[in-house]
C-alpha positions as a Markdown table, in Angstrom:
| # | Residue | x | y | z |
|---|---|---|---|---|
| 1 | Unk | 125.9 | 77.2 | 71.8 |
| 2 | Unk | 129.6 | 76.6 | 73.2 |
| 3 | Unk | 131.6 | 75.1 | 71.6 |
| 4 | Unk | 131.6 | 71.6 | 74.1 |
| 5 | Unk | 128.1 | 71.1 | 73.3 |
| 6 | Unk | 128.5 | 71.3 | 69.3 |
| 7 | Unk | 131.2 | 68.7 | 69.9 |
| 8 | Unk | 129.0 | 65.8 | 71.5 |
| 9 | Unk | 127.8 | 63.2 | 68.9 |
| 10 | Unk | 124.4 | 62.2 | 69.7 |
| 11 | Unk | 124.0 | 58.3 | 70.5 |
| 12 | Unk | 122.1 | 57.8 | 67.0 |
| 13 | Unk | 124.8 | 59.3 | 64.8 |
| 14 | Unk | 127.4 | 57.3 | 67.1 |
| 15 | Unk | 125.6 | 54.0 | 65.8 |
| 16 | Unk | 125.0 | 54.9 | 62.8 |
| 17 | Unk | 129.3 | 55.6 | 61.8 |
| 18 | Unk | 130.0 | 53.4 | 59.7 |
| 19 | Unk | 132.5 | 50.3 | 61.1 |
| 20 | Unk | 136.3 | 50.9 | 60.5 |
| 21 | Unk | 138.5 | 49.3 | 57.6 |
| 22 | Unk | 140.2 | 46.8 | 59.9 |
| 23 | Unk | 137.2 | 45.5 | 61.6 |
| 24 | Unk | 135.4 | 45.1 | 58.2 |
| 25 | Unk | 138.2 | 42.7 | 56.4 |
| 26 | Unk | 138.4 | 40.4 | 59.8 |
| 27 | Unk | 134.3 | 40.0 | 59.4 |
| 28 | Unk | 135.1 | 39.6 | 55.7 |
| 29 | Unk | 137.8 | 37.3 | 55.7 |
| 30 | Unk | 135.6 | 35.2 | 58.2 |
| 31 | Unk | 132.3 | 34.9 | 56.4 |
| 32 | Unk | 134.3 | 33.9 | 53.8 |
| 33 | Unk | 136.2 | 31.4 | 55.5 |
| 34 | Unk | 132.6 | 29.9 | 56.8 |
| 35 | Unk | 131.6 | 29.9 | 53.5 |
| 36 | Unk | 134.6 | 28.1 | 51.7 |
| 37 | Unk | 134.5 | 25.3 | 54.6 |
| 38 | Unk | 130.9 | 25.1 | 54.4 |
| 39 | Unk | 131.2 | 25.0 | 50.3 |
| 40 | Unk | 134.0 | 22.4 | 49.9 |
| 41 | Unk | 132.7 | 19.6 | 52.4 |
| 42 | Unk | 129.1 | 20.1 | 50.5 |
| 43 | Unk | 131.7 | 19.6 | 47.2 |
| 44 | Unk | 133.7 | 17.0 | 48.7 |
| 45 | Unk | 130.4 | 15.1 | 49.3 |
| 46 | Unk | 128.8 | 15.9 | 46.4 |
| 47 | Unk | 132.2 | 14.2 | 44.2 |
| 48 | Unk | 132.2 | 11.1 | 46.3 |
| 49 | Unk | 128.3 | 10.6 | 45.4 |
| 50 | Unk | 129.3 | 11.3 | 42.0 |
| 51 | Unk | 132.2 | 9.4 | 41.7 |
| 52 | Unk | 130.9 | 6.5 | 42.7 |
| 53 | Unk | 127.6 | 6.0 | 41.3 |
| 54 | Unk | 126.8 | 2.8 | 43.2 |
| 55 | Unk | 127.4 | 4.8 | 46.6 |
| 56 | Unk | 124.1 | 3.7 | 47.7 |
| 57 | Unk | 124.2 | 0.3 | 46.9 |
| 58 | Unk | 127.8 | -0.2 | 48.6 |
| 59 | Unk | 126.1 | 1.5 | 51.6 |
| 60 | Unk | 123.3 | -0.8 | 51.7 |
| 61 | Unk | 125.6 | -3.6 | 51.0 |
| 62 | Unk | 127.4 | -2.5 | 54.0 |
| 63 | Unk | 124.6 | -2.3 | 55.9 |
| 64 | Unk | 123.0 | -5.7 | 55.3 |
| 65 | Unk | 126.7 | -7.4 | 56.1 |
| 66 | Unk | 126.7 | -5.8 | 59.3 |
| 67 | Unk | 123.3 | -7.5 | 59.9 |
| 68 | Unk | 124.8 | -10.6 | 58.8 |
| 69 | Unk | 127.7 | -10.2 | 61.0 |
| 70 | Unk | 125.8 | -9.5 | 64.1 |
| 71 | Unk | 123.1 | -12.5 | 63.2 |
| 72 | Unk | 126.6 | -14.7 | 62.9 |
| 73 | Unk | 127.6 | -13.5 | 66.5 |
| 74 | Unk | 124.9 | -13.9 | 67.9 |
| 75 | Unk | 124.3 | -17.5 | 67.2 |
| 76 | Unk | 128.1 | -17.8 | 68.1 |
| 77 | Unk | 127.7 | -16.5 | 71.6 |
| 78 | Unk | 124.4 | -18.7 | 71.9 |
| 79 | Unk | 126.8 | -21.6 | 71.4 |
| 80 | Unk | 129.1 | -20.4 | 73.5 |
| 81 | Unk | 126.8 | -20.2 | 76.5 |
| 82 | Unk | 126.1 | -23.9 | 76.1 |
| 83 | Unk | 129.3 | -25.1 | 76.4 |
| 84 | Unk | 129.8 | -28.1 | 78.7 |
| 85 | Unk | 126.6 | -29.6 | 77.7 |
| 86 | Unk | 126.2 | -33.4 | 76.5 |
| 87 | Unk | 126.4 | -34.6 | 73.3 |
| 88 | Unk | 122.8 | -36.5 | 72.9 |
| 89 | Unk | 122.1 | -38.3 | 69.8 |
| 90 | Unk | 119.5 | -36.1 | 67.8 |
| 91 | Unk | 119.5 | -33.5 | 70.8 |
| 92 | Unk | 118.6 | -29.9 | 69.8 |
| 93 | Unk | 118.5 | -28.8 | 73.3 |
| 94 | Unk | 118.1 | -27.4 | 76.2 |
| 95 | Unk | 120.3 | -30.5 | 77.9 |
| 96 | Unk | 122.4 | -31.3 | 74.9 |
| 97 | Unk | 123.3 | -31.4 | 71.3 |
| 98 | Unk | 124.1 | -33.0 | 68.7 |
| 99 | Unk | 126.5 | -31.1 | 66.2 |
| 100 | Unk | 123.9 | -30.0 | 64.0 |
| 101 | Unk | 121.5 | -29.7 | 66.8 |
| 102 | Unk | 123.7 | -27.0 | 67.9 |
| 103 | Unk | 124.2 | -25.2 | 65.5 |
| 104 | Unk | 120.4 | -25.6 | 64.1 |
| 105 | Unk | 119.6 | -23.9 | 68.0 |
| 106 | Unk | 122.2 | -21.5 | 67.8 |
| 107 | Unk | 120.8 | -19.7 | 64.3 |
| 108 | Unk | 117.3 | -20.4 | 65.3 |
| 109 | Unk | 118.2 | -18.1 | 68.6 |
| 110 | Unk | 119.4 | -15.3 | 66.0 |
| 111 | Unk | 116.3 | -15.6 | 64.1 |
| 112 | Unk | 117.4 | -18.1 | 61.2 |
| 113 | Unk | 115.8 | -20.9 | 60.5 |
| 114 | Unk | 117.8 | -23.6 | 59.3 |
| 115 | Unk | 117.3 | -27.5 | 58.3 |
| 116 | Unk | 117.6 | -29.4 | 61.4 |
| 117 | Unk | 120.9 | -32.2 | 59.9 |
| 118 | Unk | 123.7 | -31.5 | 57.9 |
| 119 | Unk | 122.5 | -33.5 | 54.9 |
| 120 | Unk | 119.1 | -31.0 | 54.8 |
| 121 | Unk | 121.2 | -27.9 | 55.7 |
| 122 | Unk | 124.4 | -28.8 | 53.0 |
| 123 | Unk | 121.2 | -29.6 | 50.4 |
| 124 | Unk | 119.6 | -26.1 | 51.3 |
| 125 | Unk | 119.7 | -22.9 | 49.3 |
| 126 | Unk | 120.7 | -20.8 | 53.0 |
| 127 | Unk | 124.5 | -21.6 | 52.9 |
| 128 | Unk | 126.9 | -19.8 | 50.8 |
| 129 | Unk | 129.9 | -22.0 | 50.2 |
| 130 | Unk | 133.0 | -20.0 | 51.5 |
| 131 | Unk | 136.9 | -20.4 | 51.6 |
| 132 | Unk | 138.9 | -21.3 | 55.1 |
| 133 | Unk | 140.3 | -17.6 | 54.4 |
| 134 | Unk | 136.8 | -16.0 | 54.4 |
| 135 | Unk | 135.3 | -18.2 | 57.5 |
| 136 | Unk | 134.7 | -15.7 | 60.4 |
| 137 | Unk | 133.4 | -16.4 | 64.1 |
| 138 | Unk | 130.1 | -18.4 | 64.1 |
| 139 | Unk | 130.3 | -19.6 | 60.4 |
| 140 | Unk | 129.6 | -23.2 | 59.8 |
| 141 | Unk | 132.8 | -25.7 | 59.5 |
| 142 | Unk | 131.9 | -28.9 | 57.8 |
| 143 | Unk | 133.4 | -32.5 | 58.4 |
| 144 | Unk | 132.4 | -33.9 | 55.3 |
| 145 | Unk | 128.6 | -34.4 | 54.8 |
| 146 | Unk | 128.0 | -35.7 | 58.9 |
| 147 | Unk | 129.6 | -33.3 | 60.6 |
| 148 | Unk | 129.3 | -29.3 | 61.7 |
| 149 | Unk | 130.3 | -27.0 | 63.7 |
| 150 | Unk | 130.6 | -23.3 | 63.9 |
| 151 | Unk | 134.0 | -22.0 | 63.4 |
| 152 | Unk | 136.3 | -19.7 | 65.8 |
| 153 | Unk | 138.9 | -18.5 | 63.9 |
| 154 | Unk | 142.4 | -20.1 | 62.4 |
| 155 | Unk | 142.3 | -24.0 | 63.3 |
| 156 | Unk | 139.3 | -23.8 | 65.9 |
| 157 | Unk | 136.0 | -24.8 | 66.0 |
| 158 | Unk | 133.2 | -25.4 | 68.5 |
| 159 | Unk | 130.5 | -27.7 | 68.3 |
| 160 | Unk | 129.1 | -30.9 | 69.8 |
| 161 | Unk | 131.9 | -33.3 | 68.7 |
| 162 | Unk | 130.4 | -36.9 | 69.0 |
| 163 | Unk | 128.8 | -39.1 | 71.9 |
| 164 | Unk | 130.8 | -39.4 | 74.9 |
| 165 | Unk | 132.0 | -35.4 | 74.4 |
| 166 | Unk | 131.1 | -32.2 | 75.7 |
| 167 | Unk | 130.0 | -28.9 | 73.8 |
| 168 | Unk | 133.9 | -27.1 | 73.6 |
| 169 | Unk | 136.2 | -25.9 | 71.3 |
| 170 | Unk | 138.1 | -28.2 | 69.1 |
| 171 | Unk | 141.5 | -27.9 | 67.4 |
| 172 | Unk | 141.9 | -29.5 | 64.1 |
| 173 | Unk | 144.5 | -31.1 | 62.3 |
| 174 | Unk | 145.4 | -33.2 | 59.0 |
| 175 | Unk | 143.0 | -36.1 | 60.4 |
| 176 | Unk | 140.1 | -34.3 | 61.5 |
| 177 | Unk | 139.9 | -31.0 | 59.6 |
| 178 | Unk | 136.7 | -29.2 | 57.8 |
| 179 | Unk | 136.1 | -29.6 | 54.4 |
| 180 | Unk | 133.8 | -26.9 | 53.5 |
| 181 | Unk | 132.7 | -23.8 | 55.2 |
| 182 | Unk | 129.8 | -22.0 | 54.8 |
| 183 | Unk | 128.3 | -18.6 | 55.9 |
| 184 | Unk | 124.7 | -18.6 | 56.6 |
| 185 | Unk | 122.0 | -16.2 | 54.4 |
């Protein structure tokens, strides 16, 4: 043999060299940075479960109040799209309201059924009794025992005001003001 043939490396032996020092610790350092990300979010999720032991019941609780929330909204928007109607004595729709007529329609659209008068619904186990500072959109405002409506936000409502009126928002002020709000169950 010459000496240029005992120098070429077969194509098995060239796969089988073993890789070089540099390109090992780059492989190395990023397996192991892959591992410590993988490892810390799995910790960092694991700590959170374990540091708050009612995790699942908050998440639930979440859940169900976004239910809430969107049942609230859309009885609000129901309301909304009947603004302009009459107000007619005892009305619960389609041609007009009443104020608890209104609102009875508007939860009854989101799947709630409520009392059909203010005296049934104030007198039913379905309202939680709220503060002015907790009433959101489509919450019910209450004018003493003979009057509702659903409340906006800050000093707004919108109902079915009394006969003679339209469906529309409503400002209030130190005469005609809610005295109760409620969020429906």
């Amino acid at each position: 043999m010459n000496q240029r043939s005992e120098r070429r490396v077969p194509a098995q032996a060239v796969a089988a060299r073993p890789p070089q020092p540099a390109v090992l610790r780059a492989a190395l350092t990023a397996l192991a940075a892959l591992v410590l990300t993988v490892t810390t979010t799995c910790l960092a999720t694991a700590h959170a479960a374990l540091a708050h032991p009612l995790a699942r019941e908050r998440t639930r609780a979440g859940t169900e109040l976004g239910i809430a929330r969107r049942l609230r909204l859309t009885a609000w928007n129901f309301a909304r799209r009947q603004r302009g109607k009459p107000y007619i004595w005892g009305g619960v729709g389609p041609r007009g309201y009443d104020c608890s007529g209104l609102v009875w329609a508007a939860y009854r659209r989101a799947g709630i059924v409520l009392p059909r008068t203010t005296y049934e619904m104030l007198d039913s186990h379905a309202l939680i009794r709220i503060t002015w500072r907790q009433a959101r959109r489509g919450d019910l405002a209450f004018f003493g025992r003979d009057h509702v409506e659903l409340f906006r936000y800050g000093y707004w409502t919108f109902g079915a005001e009394h006969t003679g009126t339209r469906v529309g928002f409503h400002q209030f002020n130190k005469y005609w003001h809610p005295t109760m709000y409620f969020r429906v169950r």
